[in-house]
N, C-alpha and C positions, 0 to 999 in steps of 0.2 A: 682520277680517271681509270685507272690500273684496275679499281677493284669493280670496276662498273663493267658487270660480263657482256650485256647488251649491246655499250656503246662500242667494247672492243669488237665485237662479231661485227656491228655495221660497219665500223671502221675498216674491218679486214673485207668486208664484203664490196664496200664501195671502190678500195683497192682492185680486187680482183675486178671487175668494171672497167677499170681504167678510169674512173671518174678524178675529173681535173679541179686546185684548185680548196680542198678541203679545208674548212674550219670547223673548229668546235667551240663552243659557246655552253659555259657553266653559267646558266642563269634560275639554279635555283633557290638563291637569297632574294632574287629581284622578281621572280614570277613564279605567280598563283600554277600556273595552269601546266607548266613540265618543266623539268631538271637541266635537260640539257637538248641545245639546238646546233642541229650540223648541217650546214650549207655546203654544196659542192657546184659544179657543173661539168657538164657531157661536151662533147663537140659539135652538138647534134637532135635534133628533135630524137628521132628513132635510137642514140645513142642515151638520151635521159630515158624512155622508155626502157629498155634493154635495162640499164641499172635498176629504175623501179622495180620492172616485174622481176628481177634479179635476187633484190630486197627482198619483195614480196614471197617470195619464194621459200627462200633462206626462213625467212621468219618462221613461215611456216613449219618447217621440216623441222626445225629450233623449240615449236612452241612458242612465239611467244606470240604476242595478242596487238593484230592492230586495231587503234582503236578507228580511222579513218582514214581513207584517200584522194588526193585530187588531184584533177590536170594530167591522169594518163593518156588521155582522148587526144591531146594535141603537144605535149610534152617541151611545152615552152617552159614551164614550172609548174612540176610533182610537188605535191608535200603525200610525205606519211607520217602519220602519229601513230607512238607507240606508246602514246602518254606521256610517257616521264623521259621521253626521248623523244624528237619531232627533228626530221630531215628533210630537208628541203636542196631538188634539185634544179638548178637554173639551163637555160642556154647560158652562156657568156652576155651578154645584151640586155637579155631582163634582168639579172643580176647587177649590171653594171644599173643600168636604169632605174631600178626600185634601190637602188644604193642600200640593200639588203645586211651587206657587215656594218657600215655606219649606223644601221637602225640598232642591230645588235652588240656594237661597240658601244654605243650609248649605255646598253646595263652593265657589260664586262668585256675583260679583253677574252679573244679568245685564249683556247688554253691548249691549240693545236692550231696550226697554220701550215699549211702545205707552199702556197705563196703568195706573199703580197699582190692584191690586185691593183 
């Protein structure tokens, strides 16, 4: 994870957010389609928005390339892809409901954990 520039800047970005809750998920032996998935959540509709466009932001000023976005409009759950990195952020609720790290505990454990949900 150390040597992965990307996922540290998200990591320190979602930080500076206040985004609650962080894991990280090294799933690229087990999936085609990106390296590594980070899951967090807000307190908040308007408080996942704020981290998005936050994200969003950062990347850009960064360079680096999203590849897609969704769920700013109502900010129950954002995802951004960054290809080889995809963040997804929850309320607390859709998270617990879509049992989101179980689905992702299925390929691997995570390989950051901020706290057990």
């Amino acid at each position: 994870m150390a040597d992965n520039i990307k996922l540290t800047d998200v990591l320190n970005w979602l930080n500076e957010k206040k985004a609650e809750h962080i894991a990280v998920y090294d799933v690229a032996k087990n999936c085609s389609y990106t390296d590594f998935i980070v899951v967090c959540n807000g307190s908040a509709d308007v408080h996942n928005k704020a981290i998005a466009n936050y994200i969003l932001l950062m990347a850009k000023q960064n360079k680096y390339q999203i590849i897609s976005k969704a769920g700013l409009e109502y900010g129950q759950w954002i995802l951004v892809d960054f290809g080889d990195l995809i963040v997804h952020i929850f309320l607390q609720g859709k998270r617990e409901y879509y049992e989101i790290d179980r689905l992702f505990s299925e390929l691997t454990e995570p390989i950051k954990e901020e706290k057990d949900l």
